[in-house]
Each structure stands twice: as C-alpha cells, then as structure tokens.
N, C-alpha and C positions, 0 to 999 in steps of 0.2 A: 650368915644371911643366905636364903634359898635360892639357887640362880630363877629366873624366871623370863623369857621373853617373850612370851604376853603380860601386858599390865595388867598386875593386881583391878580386882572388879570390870573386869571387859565383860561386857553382855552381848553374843553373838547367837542371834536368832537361828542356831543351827537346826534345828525341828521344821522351821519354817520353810527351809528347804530339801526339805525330804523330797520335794516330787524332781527336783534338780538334780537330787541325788541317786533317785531312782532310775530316772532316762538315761542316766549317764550308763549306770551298771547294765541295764537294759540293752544298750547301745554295742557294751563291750561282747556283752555274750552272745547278742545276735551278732557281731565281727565275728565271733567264735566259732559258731555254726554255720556262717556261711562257707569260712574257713575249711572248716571241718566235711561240709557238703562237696566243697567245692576240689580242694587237695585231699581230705584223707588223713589220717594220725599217720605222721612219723614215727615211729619207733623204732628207737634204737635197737644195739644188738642184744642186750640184755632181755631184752623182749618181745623181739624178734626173730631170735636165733639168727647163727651165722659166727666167723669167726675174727677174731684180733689177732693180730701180727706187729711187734715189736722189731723194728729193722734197725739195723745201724748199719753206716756206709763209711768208707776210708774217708773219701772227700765230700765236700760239701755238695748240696743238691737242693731240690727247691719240689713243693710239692705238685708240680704240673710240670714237671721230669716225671716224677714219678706215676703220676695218673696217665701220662703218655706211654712209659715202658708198660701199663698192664692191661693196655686202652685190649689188644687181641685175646685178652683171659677171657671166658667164660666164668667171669664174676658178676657178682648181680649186688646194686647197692657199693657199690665202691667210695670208702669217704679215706682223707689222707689230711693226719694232723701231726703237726710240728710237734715232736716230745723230748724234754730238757733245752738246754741251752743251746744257741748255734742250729745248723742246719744240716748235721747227720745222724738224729733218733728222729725218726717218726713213726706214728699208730697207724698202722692199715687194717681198716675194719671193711667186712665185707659180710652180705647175705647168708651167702653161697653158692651154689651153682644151678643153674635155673632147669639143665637137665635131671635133678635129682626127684626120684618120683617118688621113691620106698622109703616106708616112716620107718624101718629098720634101723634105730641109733648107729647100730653096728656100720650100715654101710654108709651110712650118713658122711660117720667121722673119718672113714677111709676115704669117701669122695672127698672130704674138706682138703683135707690130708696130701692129698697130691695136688689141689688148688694150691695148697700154699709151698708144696715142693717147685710147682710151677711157677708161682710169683716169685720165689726165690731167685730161677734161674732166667727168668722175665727181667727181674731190677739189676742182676749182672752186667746180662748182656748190655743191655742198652745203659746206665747208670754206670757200673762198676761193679767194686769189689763188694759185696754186703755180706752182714751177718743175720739172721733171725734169734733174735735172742731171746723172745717170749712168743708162746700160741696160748689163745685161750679160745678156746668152743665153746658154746652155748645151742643144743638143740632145740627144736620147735617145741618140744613137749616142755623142758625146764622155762621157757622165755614165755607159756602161756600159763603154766604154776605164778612165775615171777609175775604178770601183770595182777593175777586172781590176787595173790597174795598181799600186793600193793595195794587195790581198792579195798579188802578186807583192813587191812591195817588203818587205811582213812576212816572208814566205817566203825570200825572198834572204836579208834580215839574218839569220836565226834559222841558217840554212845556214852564214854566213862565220864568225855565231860560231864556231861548233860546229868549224870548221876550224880558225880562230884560238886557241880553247882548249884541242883536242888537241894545238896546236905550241906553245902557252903553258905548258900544265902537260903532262897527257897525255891520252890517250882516252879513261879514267877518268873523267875531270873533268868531260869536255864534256858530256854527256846530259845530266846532271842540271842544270844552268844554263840547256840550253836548254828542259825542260821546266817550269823555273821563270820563263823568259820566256812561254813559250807561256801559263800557268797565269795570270801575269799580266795577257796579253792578253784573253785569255777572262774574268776577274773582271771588270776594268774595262769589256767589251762586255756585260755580264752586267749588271753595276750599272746600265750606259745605257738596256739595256732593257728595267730594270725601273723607272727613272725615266720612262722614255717619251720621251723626249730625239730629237735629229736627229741624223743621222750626216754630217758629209761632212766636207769636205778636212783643214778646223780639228781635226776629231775626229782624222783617217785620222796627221795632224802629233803631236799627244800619243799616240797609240799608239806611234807611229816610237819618240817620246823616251821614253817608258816604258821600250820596251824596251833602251835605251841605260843608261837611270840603274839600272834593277834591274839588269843585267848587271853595273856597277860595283861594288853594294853585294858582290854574287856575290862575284864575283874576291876581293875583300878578305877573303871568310869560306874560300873557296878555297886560298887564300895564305898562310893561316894551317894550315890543315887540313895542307896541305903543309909548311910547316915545322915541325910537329909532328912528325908524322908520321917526317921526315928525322931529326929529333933521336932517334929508338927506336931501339934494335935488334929487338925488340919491341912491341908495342901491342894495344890493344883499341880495334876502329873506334867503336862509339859511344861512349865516352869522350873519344877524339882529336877525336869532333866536335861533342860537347859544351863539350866546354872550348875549344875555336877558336873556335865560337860565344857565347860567354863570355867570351871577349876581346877580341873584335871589336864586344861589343853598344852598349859608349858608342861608339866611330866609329861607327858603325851609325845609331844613334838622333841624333848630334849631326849627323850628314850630315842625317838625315832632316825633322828638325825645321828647319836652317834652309833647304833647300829645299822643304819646305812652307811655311813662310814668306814666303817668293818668291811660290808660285802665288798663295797666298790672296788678297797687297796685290794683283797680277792681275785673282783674281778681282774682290773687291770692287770695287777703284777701275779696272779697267779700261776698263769701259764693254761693254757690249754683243757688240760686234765679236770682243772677243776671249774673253769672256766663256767660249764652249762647251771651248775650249781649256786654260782654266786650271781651269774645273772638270773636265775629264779626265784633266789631272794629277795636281791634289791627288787622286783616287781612285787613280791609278797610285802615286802616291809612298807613298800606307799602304800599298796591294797589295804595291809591291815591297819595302818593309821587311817585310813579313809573310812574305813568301816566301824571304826570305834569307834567315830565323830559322826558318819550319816546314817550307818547301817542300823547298828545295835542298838543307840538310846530310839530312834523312831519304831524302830520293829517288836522294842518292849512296851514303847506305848499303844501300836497299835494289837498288841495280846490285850493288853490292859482293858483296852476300850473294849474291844469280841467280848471275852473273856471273862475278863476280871470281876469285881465286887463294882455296883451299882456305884458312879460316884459320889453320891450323896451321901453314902456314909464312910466314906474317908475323914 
C-alpha cells in the first residue's frame, strides 16, 4: 500500500492563493536586492581570486589565535575554518594583498607567495610550531572566467530544459517549469544574500542541483496535469490543476522531506568544507517544493489564459 500523508481526496485550493504566494517570493527578492544594494555579493576565492592555505599546528589552537597572529599581514579578506577533526587543520583563505597593482599573473603569484611565506612565519611566531601543507591560487582573471562560466552553465540548463519539456509534454508546459527554475534560483541567491554568506564554486554546485531536483518535482505535477487533462473531453484549467496538485502533494512532500534529510545530516555532520553546499540545498529543496505547489501550476495557467487556445473550445 502507497505511504501517503496527505489523505487520499484532500482538495486544497492552492491556485487560490497565488497572490499569497506571489508577495511572499516578491518579499524575498526584494530582501535580496536590498541585500545586495546594501553589502554587495560576497564572493568567495574561487571567484574572486586570492589564495588558500592548509595549516597544521603541533598543538591545538582556536581560530581567533589564529586571526590574531595575521591581524599585522597585509592581507585583505582574511576568513579561518576548522579543517578535519580537533583543532590543529585549519583553511586560511585570503584576497591577497591590497598593495598589488599589476595584472601580471607572473607577479601576482610571487606577491601571494611571500604573503603566505609570511603567514607561515606570523602562525609560528605567535601560535607555534606549524606546517603549510596545501597552497592553492586563484587569479583575478581565472576567478572572472569561473563566475562567466557559472551563469553560462545556469543559462544553458534552464535552455535544454525548456527544449526537453516541449518534446516531453508540449510548448505549453515548458515556460512555466522554467520560470519556476529561474524563481528558484533567484530565492535561494536571495536568501544568501540576505544571510551575508560567500558565494563560489560549492555555492555556484547547489544551484546547478537545485535546479535539477525542482525540475523533477515539476515534471511529476506536469505529468499529472497531463493526464488529466487527456482523460476530459471537457475541463476547467484551474480545477485540473488544482486537483493534479492534490494528488501529487504526498509524492511531493515524501520526496521533499527525505531529501532534506540527506542535506541536513550534510549539513550538520559534514564539517566545514562542505558545509556552504549543504546549506544551499536545504534552502533550494523548500524553495523547490514551494514552487512546484505555488509557482508552476499558477504560472502555466496564467500562459494558458495570455496565450493559450480560447477556452471555449477546450
């Protein structure tokens, strides 16, 4: 027997609160922008340029030891996270150096070069014994490929949908699924920064799957819509998409719930590293459950209506 917990025949006037559902998303983008007016996009080092430093120390330390021994560097953007178990691996990520003028990779990397010869003997001194056991650079030039390359990637999937869905069901169908990706993406970049959070690779990776998992949920309320629909000779669209959404809400919610489940153990017991990832998710996974239930079926009926074939001869 199907697990289900919504009961069989619930009729939930979700259409009806589209404009409920509207303010809400309105609400969160303009958080977003004001956000964004207000701070400015974080971005990480991936996209920023600047360099990572893996340190290990003999004995244990705390990350505000450590931001204290480099407080006199000429570093810019200085961030310090716990890496593995206990309390002697941590990532020190930094800018670079704020005197650096020349777009010269060459000297770039030689200036970085002696920053981190310098933090080396910065965490010594004041800290102890340490090792540097990883450098990774990223210049300006690769860290403004990596952002280009990021929105081109959103851009491409959001396109093959939208192909894919009008060969899948019809032309009909596609807009609305890809303006509930798009709608998705923008909540979850919206929430980030209004948390004040960084943006890079990790982040640019749970967008990608965002919009992979909300597109799934889509389909399945889609799919329904469609065979409804098939079975009338007759119909009234919001009704048909009412009640497809209404029977689709326990898949929906039992999909939802245990892939947030997933992120959460993630988040929590991940550690650090993956940490920005998994909380990107879990915002994308309520985003995209929210939008398969207010976004998508209202946004295909208001094509319908613009758009569509006269209703009279449905």
């Amino acid at each position: 027997m199907p697990v289900e917990i919504v009961k069989h025949g619930t009729q939930i006037d979700f259409l009806g609160r589209w404009k409920i559902a509207a303010a809400l998303s309105v609400a969160v983008l303009a958080a977003g922008a004001i956000g964004l007016a207000v701070n400015g996009m974080r971005l990480g080092l991936d996209f920023a340029g600047g360099t990572e430093v893996q340190v290990g120390f003999e004995s244990e330390t705390d990350e505000g030891a450590i931001r204290n021994a480099l407080g006199g560097l000429d570093l810019e953007g200085v961030s310090v996270v716990r890496f593995g178990e206990g309390q002697r691996e941590f990532l020190i990520k930094f800018k670079g150096a704020r005197r650096i003028e020349s777009s010269e990779l060459t000297s770039e990397v030689n200036a970085q070069n002696d920053r981190v010869i310098a933090l080396g003997t910065a965490l010594e001194t004041s800290i102890g014994r340490v090792s540097l056991d990883r450098t990774e650079y990223v210049g300006p030039k690769v860290g403004a490929e990596l952002r280009e390359d990021g929105l081109k990637a959103m851009g491409y999937a959001c396109v093959l949908i939208l192909i894919y869905l009008a060969f899948r069901f019809s032309a009909r169908f596609a807009p609305g699924a890809v303006v509930a990706l798009v709608h998705d993406v923008l909540i979850t970049a919206s929430v980030w920064l209004v948390l004040g959070l960084e943006f890079d690779l990790r982040v640019l990776a749970a967008l990608l799957a965002i919009i992979g998992y909300s597109l799934n949920d889509t389909i399945i309320v889609y799919d329904r819509v469609r065979e409804n629909m098939e079975r009338r000779t007759t119909y009234d669209l919001p009704s048909v998409l009412n009640e497809s959404v209404n029977q689709t809400l326990s898949r929906t919610l039992l999909t939802s719930m245990t892939t947030l489940a997933t992120v959460l153990a993630l988040l929590l017991l991940g550690g650090e590293v993956i940490r920005p990832f998994a909380l990107a998710m879990s915002i994308g996974v309520v985003v995209g459950t929210y939008s398969s239930i207010f976004v998508a079926a209202p946004t295909l009926l208001w094509l319908e209506n613009r758009f569509g074939p006269d209703p009279s001869t449905r």
